[in-house]
N, C-alpha and C positions, 0 to 999 in steps of 0.2 A: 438273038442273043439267048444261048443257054443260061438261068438263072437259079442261082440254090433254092428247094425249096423244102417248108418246114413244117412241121405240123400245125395244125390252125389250133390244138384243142388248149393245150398250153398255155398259160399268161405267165408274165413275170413278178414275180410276188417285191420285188424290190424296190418300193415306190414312198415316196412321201408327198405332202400336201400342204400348204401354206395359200391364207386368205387373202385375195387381193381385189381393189375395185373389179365389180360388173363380173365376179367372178371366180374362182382358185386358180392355183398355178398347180400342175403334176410334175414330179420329179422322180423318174425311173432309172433305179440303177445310184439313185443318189439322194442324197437329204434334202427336202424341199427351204431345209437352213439355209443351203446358200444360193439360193436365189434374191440378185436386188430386187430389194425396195427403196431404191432411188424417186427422187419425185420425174428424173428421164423416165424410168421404165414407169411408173404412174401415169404420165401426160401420153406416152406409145398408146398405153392399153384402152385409154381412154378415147383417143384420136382413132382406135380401131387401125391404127399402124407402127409398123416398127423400126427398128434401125437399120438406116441402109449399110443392107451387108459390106460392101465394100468400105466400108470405115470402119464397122467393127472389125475386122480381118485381117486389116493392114496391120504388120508386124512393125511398128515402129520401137519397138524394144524386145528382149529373149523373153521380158514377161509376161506378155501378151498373152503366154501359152495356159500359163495357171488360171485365166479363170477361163468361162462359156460364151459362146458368142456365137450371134443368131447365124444360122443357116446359111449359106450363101453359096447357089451353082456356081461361083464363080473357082469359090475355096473349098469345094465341097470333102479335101482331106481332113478341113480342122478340127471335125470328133474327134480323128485319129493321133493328133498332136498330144505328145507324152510331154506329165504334169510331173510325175518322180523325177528325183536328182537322183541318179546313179553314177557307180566309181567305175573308171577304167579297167584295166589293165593291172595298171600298178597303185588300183584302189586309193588312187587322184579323184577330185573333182574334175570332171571335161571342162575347158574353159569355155563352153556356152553355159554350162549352170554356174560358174561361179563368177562371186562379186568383185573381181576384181581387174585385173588387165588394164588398169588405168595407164595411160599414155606418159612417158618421161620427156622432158624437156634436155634438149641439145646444149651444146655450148653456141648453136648459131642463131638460137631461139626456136628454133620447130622442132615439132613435137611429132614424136613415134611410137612405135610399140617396140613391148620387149621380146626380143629377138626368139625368144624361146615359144611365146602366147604366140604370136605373128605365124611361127611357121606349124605351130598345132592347128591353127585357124584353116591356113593354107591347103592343109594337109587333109583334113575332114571336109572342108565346101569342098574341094575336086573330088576328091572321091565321090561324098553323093550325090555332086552333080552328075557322075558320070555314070550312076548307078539311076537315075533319073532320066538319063539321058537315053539311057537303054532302053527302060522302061515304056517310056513314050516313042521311038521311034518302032516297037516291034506289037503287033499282033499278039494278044486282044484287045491293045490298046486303041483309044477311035481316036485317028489324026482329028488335029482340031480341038479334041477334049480340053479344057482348063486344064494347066499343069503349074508346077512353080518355076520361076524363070531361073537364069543364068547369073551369079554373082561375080560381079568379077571381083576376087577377092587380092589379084594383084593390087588393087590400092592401099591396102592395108600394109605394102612395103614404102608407100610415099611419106614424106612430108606434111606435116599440117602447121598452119599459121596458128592455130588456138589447138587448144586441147580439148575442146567443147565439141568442134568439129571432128576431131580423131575419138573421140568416147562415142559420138553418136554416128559414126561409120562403123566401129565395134558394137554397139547396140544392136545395127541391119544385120551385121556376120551374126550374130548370135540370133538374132530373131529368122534370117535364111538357113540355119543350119537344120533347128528343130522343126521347121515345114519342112524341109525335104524329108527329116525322119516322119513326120507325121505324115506325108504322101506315100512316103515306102510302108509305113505302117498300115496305111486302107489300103493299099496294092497287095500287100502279099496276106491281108483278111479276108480280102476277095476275091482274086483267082486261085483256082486250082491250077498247079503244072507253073507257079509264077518264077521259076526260077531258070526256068527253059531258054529264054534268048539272054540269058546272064552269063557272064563271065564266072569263073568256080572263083576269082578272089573276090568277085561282088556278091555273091551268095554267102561267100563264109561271115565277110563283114556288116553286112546288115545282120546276119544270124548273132553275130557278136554283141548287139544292143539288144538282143532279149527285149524288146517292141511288145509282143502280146503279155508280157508279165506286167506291164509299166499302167499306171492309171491314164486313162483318155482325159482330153481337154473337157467334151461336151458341147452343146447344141442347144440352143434355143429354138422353136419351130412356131410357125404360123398353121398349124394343121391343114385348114381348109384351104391357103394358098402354096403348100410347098409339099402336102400329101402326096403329089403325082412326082415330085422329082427324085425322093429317094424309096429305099427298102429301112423303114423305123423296124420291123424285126430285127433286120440285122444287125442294125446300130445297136438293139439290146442285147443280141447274141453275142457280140462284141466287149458287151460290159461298158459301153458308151453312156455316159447319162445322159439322157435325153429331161427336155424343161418343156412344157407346153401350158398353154394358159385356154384354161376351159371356162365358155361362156354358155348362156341359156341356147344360143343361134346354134353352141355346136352339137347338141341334139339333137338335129335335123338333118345330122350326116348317118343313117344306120351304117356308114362302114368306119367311123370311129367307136362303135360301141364296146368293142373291148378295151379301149382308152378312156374310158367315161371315171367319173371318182364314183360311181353308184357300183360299179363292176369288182372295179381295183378295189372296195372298200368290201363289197360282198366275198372278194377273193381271199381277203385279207382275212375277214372273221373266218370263213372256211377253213382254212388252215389256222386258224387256232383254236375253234370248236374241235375239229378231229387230230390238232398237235400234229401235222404234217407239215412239211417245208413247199410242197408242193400238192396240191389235186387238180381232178379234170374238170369240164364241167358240168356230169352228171353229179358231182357230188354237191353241186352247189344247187341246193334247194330252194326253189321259187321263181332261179333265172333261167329257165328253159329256153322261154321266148326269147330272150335274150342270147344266150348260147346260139341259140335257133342261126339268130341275124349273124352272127358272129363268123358261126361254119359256112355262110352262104357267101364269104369272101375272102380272099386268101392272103396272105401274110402283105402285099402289097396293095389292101382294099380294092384289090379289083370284083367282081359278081365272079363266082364262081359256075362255070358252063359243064355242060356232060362233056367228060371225055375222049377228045379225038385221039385213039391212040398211036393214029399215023403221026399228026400237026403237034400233041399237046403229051409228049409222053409225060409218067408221072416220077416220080421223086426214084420208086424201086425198077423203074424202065430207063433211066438213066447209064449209060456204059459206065463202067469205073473206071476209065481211063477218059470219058471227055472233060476235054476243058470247060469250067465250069466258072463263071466271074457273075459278080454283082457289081453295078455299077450305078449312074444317074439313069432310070429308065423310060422315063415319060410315059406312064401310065401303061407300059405292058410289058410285060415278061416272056 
């Protein structure tokens, strides 16, 4: 797998901090304000475990999207899940952001949607289902990968005996609709050439959601258990806010050392001792050693080796025209 790569010397200066048991929380890319302090996330931190992904992840309503929610290979698009409500076309709300589409009552007692919501719905699940569909079925995609499934949104023409039942079938369309955007949204972040086994009306219409303008969900991470499954560069390169919760035990990883609060907080003063938005890290005086650990691994903490220029070209050996995708990578690039 060809994989983006990036300069090691850089950090991101966009970081906040918030105290919590046995430890802080770091929040990159975002305000350590909103991160819970639930007495759930208190008893996780404490128990040294966390929520299983597959329940935080499940979209059982459209708002699901707005807040962060821990990591999970299974759902590994939900950084990319867009938290803005933006206007159409006709500078409408989309009826997956808005609160309304509640279901009308018949003269035979069941209950439906309104004709108009119903065939918006219809209209947007096909499409990106089939703009997903593509997706996954073509090269660089790896058959088998986790993907988001198939809605079938013909039931949203049926009948419902309550209306409780038909609000929370409109709840799944709305909560399927912005997974599929936040899947095409980490698909076309990380391949190059992503629009190659596409149709030109599926290219135009994702292009149409302006996706990289829109704020990310965000990610919760277990560092030392979920470090090998993705690229956290990229998630910042992305503007993705990333949450992680720093203990005394994570110390003992020198390939988190650029993620440490001793780093991020040195970087921090840096840039405001010399009033820059950015420096490298010769300008940061006293962390050499530091620095040192930092360059000796590369954007996806692997040990940095000499040089194979046959097996291992570098960043400027790269052709401008190869397909180039980040993905889940299990520990190598």
């Amino acid at each position: 797998m060809d994989c983006l790569y990036t300069d090691n010397e850089g950090l991101v200066p966009t970081c906040g901090r918030a105290k919590m048991v046995a430890g802080e929380w770091i929040a990159l890319n975002a305000s350590a304000g909103t991160i819970p302090s639930s007495e759930v996330f208190e008893q996780a931190l404490e128990d040294r475990t966390f929520l299983p992904p597959d329940i935080a992840a499940q979209p059982t309503s459209w708002t699901w999207m707005t807040q962060p929610t821990w990591f999970s290979d299974k759902y590994h698009w939900d950084a990319w899940n867009v938290v803005d409500c933006f206007a159409d076309k006709t500078d409408s709300v989309p009826w997956y952001f808005s609160g309304g589409n509640s279901p009308w009552e018949s003269s035979d007692g069941k209950f439906h949607f309104d004709p108009s919501a119903r065939s918006k719905a219809e209209d947007s699940l096909s499409r990106l289902w089939l703009c997903v569909e593509a997706i996954t079925s073509n090269p660089p995609f790896v058959r088998g990968t986790p993907h988001p499934s198939k809605f079938n949104y013909l039931l949203l023409s049926a009948a419902w005996d309550s209306a409780r039942g038909a609000t929370s079938l409109m709840s799944d369309a709305k909560g399927r609709v912005l997974e599929y955007l936040g899947f095409i949204n980490w698909w076309s972040s990380s391949v190059s050439r992503w629009e190659d086994p596409l149709q030109l009306w599926m290219v135009d219409y994702i292009a149409s959601f302006k996706l990289r303008d829109l704020k990310k969900r965000g990610v919760f991470l277990d560092l030392p258990a979920q470090w090998r499954s993705l690229n956290i560069a990229h998630l910042l390169a992305e503007s993705v806010p990333v949450y992680y919760f720093w203990q005394e035990d994570t110390d003992d990883y020198p390939c988190f050392t650029r993620l440490s609060p001793s780093i991020l907080q040195a970087y921090h003063d840096t840039c405001s001792t010399l009033d820059k938005t950015e420096v490298f890290g010769a300008e940061m005086l006293g962390f050499q050693d530091d620095i040192d650990t930092m360059k000796s691994y590369d954007d996806f903490f692997q040990l940095q080796r000499a040089p194979d220029h046959i097996a291992s070209p570098t960043h400027a050996d790269i052709h401008p025209n190869a397909v180039v995708y980040i993905c889940d990578f299990e520990g190598v690039r």
